[in-house]
N, C-alpha and C positions, 0 to 999 in steps of 0.2 A: 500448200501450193506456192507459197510465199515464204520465202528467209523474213522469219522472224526471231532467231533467236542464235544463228552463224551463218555467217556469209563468206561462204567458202572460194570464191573467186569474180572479177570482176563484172560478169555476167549474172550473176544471181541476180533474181528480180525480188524487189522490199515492200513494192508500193503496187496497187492496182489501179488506175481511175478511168472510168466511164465520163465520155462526155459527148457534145453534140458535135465538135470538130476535134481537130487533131490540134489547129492550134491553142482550143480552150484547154485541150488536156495538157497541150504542151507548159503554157502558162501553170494549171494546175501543178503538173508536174515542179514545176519550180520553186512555189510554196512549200512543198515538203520538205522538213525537217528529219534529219534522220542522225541519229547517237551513234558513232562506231566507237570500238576500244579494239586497237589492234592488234592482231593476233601475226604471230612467227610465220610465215610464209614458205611452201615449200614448193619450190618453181624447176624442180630437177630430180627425177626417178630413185632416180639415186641415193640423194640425200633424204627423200619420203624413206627411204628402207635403212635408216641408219638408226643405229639403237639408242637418239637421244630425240628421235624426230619426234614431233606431238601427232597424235593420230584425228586424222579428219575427219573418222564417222565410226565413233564410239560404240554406234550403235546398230553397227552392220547386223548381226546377229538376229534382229529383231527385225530388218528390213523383208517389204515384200516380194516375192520373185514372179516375176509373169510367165516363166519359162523353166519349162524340170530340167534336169540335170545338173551340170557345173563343173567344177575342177575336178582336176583327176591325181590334185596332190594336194597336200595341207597348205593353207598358207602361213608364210614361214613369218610373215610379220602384218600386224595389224592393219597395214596402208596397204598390203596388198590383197585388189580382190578377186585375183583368181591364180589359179594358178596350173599350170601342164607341164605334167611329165611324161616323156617318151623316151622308151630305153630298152634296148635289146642286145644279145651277143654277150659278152662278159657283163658281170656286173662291178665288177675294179676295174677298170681303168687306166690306173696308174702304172700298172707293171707293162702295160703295153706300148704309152708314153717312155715309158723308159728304158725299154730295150728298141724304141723305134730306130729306123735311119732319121731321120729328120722331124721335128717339133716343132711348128709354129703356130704362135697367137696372135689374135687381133682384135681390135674390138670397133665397132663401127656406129658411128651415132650418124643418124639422120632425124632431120628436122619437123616439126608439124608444120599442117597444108589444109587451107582451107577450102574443102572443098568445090567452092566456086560456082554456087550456083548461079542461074542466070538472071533469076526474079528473089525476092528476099520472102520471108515466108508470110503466110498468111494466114485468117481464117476468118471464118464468119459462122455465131452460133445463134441458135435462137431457139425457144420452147413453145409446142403446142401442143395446149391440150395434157401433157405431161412428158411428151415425147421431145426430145434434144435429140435437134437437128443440127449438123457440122458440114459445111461445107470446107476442104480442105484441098491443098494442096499433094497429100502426103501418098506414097506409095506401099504404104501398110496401112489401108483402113481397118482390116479386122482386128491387127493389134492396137490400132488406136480405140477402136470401140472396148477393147477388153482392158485397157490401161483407163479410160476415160471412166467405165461402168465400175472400178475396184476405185479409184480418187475420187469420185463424187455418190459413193454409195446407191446404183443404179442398176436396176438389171439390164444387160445390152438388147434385150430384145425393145427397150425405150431408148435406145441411141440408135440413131441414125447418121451415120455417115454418106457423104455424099463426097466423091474422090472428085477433085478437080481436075486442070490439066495444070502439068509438073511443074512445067517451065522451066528445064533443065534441074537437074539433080546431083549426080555423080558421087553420090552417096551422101547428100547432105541432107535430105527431106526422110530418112526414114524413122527419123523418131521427132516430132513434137510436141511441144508443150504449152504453146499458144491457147489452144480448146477449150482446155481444163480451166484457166485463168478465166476466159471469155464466157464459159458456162456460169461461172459463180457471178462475174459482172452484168450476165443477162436475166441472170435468178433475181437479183438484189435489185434492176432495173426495170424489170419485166418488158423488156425492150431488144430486140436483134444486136448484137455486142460483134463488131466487125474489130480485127487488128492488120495491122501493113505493115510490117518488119522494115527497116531502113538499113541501105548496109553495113554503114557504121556499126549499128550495134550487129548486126550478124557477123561482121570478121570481133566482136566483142567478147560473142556468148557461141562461139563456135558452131557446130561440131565441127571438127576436123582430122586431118588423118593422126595418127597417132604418132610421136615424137617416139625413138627408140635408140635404146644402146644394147646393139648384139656382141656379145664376143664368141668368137670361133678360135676353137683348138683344135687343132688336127696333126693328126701322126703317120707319117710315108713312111713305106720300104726304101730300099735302095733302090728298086728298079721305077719309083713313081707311084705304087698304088697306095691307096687311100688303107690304113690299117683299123684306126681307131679316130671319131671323132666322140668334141662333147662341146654343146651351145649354150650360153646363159644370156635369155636374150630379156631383158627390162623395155617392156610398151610405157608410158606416160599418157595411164588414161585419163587424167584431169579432174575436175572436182567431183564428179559422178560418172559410175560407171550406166545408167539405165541404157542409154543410147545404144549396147552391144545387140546386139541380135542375135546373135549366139547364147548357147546356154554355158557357156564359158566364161562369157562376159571377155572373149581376148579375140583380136582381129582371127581374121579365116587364119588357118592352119596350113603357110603356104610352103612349109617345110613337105608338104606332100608332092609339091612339084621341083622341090629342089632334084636334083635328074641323077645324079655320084650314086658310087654304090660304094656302102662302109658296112662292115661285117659289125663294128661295134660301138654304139653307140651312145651316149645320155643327152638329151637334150631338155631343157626348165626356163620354161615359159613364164614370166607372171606379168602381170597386168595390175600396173601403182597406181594410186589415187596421187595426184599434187591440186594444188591449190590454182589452176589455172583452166584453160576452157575443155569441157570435157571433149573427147575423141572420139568418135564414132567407124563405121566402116566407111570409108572413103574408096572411090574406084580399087578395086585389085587389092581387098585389105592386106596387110602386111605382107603381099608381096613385094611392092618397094623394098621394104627393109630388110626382108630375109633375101633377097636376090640381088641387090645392090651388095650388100654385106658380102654373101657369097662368092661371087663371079670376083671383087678384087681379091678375097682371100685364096681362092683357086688359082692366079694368075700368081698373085705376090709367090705364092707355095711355089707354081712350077720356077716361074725364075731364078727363083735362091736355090734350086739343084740342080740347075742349067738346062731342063729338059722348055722344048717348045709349048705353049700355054696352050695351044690346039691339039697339041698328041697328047697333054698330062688330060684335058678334061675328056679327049675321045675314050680312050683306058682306062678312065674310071666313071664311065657314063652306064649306068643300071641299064639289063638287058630286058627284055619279056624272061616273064619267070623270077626274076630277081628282084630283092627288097628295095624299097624308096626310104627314103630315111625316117618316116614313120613307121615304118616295119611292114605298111603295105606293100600288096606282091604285087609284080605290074606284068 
């Protein structure tokens, strides 16, 4: 429940303490002493995926999943931990980049965002009789009862959740980890174990939208349509990936609304671990980045072959009948 042995980013919690106010614990809190010895730091997707990075959870393999499924392609390196591929139409590529009219790349980094809720989180747990009660803020209580009941070895029909009201969200309440903490503090005290998040430490310990570098390749005819595309987009999901709610563990899959119709395509999704606040789904998961990304790389496209940026995207807008760029038919 507790970093006790790496502290993978500045939000990990080291220390737990129960007390009678906030400012005895605050005081308490003070007193602690705590040993670091520091470790390489990896604050960018990118260099998490370089072949000298140190890897930040050795021990992926062995981790529990709350959720069946997962990637739909190997991960190609140990910091990454998911990963999608989507691919239809030829399977090379290259020969079609190179007989194209026109070839261009781009790559688009957009930044993490926290998602701004409007109260900081909370909880309050307490035990009767043997049953743990929760009252929370969170908009998944049945996955908090099923995360809660696998970390404190309990069956969930002795968890009780009780869902409070959100007080705004926007995709930042649907995974905590407050409970778990508060359960073990109420066991050890045999007393109701309340916490009141502060915002400081919530823009601290995240979640937030996920930091991202897309790059987009795409190859036109001469007349403007779309012949062959292929994406390699890198999420920055921070020091744990839990907070996905996906069985992917990688934001929504917003390439299903991207709207173009390309006959061929590859697209590779993964989802890095770095050393910073983990990311969770935030409003419109990865639509920001796959649609921001997009829309300039369809304009930059039409301009550089002189065609108008409203007739290139109407001409190559997917009809009823026709593939989206996941290969579903619309």
């Amino acid at each position: 429940i507790l970093a006790s042995d790496t502290v993978r980013f500045i939000g990990d919690r080291v220390v737990a303490i129960a007390a009678e106010t906030r400012e005895i614990a605050e005081i308490a809190a003070r007193a602690v002493v705590v040993g670091y010895e520091p470790l390489s730091p990896l604050l960018d997707a990118r260099a998490a995926t370089g072949p000298n990075a140190p890897v930040l959870h050795p021990e992926f393999d062995s981790y529990h999943r709350m959720r069946e499924g997962g990637s739909s392609a190997a991960r190609p390196h140990p910091n990454v931990y998911a990963a999608l591929t989507i691919a239809y139409g030829d399977a090379d590529l290259e020969p079609l980049f190179a007989a194209a009219f026109r070839v261009m790349e781009h790559t688009f980094e957009s930044p993490r965002q926290h998602a701004g809720f409007i109260e900081p989180r909370s909880a309050m747990v307490w035990i009767d009789n043997g049953v743990v009660h929760v009252q929370s803020p969170t908009k998944g209580p049945f996955m908090l009862r099923r995360e809660m009941a696998h970390a404190i070895g309990l069956p969930e029909e002795r968890i009780v959740i009780e869902p409070a009201a959100i007080g705004g969200d926007f995709g930042g309440k649907g995974f905590t980890v407050d409970e778990i903490t508060c359960y073990f503090l109420a066991l050890a005290t045999g007393r109701p174990v309340r916490y009141i998040g502060i915002h400081s430490d919530e823009l601290r310990r995240g979640p937030t939208r996920h930091r991202s570098f897309v790059t987009l390749r795409s190859a036109v005819d001469a007349s403007g349509m779309l012949v062959a595309h292929q994406s390699r987009v890198l999420y920055d999901g921070g020091a744990y990936a839990a907070p996905k709610i996906m069985a992917s563990l990688l934001p929504g899959n917003a390439y299903a609304a991207v709207p173009y119709r390309v006959p061929n395509v590859r697209i590779d999704i993964h989802g890095v671990y770095t050393t910073t606040l983990p990311a969770a789904h935030v409003r419109g998961p990865g639509d920001f980045q796959t649609f921001s990304a997009w829309e300039q790389h369809v304009e930059i496209i039409a301009r550089s072959i002189g065609m108008d940026p409203l007739e290139f995207r109407l001409q190559n807008l997917a009809a009823d009948g026709e593939r989206m760029l996941t290969g579903e038919v619309i």
